[in-house]
C-alpha positions as CSV (number, residue, x, y, z in Angstrom):
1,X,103.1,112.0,127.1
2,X,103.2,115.1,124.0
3,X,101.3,114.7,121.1
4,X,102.9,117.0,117.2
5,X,100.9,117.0,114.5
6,X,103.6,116.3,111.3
7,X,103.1,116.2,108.0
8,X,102.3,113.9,105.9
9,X,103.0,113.4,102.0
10,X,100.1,113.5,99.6
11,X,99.5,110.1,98.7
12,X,95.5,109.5,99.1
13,X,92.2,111.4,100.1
14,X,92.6,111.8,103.4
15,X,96.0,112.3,105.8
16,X,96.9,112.3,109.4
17,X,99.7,111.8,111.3
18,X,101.0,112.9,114.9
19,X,104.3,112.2,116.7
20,X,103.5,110.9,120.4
21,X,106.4,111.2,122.8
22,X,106.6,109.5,126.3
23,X,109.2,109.4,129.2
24,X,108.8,106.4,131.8
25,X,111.4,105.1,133.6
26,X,113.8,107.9,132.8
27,X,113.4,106.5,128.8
28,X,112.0,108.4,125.9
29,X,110.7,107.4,123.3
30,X,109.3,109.1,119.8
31,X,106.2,107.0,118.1
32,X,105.0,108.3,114.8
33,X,101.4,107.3,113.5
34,X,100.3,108.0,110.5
35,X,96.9,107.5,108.6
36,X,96.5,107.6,104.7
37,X,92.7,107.0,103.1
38,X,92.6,106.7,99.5
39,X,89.0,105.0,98.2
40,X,87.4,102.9,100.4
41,X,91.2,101.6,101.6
42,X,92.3,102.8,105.1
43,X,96.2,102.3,106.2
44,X,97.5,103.1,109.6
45,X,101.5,102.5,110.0
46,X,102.9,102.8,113.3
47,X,106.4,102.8,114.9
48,X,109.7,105.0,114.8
49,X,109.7,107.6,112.4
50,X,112.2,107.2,110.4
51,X,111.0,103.9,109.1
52,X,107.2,104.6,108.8
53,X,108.4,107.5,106.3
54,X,110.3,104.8,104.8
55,X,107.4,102.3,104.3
56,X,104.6,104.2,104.5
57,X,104.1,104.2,99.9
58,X,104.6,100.6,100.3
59,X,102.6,99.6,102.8
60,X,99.4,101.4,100.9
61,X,100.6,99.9,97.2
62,X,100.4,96.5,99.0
63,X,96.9,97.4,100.4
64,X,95.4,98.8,97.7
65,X,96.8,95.4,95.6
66,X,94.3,93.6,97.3
């Protein structure tokens, strides 16, 4: 397992996000998580990269609609 810090765009306080990359069974796989506080409103999105950059502004409008 490899851990990248990536960027992140500027959409709250607070952002973090890594790449983790693991190998088992001869398969690799790339996980992106990435962290966004804005307020007192936390969101954590999870999964392959290409879609948590692609849902990552939606998923914090929807939380932050609450």
């Amino acid at each position: 397992m490899a851990t990248q810090a990536t960027t992140v765009p500027d959409l709250g306080d607070e952002q973090w996000s890594q790449l983790l990359t693991y190998s088992a069974g001869g398969q690799r796989s790339v996980v992106k998580q990435t962290a966004i506080r804005t307020g007192n409103v936390v969101v954590i999105v999870s999964g392959s990269p290409t879609l948590v950059d692609a849902h990552l502004d939606k998923a914090l409008a929807k939380a932050q609609s609450r």
